[in-house]
N, C-alpha and C positions, 0 to 999 in steps of 0.2 A: 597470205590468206586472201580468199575474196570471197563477197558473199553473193548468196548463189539461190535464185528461185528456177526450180525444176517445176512444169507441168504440163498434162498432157493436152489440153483442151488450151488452142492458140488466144479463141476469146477473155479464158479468165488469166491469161500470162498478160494478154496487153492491157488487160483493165488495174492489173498488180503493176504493170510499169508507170502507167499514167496517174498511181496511187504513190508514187514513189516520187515522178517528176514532180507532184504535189507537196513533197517533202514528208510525208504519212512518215514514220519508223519501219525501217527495213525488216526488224527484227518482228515485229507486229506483223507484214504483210507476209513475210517468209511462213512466220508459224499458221498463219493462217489459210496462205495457199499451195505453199509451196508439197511437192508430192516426192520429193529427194528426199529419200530417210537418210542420208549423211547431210546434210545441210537441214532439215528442218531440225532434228535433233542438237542443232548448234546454232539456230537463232537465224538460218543463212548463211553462217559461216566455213568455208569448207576450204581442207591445206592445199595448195600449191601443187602440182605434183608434176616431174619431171620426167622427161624419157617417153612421153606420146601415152602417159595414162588416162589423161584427158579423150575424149574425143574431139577430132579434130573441128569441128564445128565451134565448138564449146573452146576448146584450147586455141585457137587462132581467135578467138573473140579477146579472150582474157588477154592474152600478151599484147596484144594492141591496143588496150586501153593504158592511157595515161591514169596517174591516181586520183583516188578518186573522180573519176571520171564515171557514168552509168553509160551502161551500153543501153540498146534496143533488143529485142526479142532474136532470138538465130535458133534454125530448129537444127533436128539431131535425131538418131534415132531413138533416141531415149523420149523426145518431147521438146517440151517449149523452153528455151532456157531467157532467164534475164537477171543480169547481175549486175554492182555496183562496187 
């Protein structure tokens, strides 16, 4: 699992990251900005998923993070993505 803030406006994703590098609760900032109905409806948390169901933007972020580890902002066609 990783969790996962989806949004489409870049300004309010980097001010959710910079609320994050703050140590704020993820789970607080996801519900409150996050725009992924599969991850806001789980807190930020969204499974794993194998076989390029990712988008490749978003899936070459995730796999390259060590654990726990937060990444930075990376867009997508879907929007602004930033996870932990």
């Amino acid at each position: 699992m990783v969790r996962h803030i989806l949004v489409s406006d870049i300004q309010i994703t980097q001010n959710a990251y910079e609320r994050l590098r703050r140590s704020e609760s993820f789970e607080r900032v996801a519900k409150e900005v996050s725009q992924g109905t599969g991850s806001v409806a789980n807190m930020g948390l969204i499974k794993l998923l194998r076989g390029g169901a990712l988008v490749p933007e978003f899936g070459n972020m995730v796999v390259s993070l060590k654990n726990n580890e937060m990444s930075g902002v990376v867009e997508s066609p879907y929007g602004y993505h930033s996870n932990a």
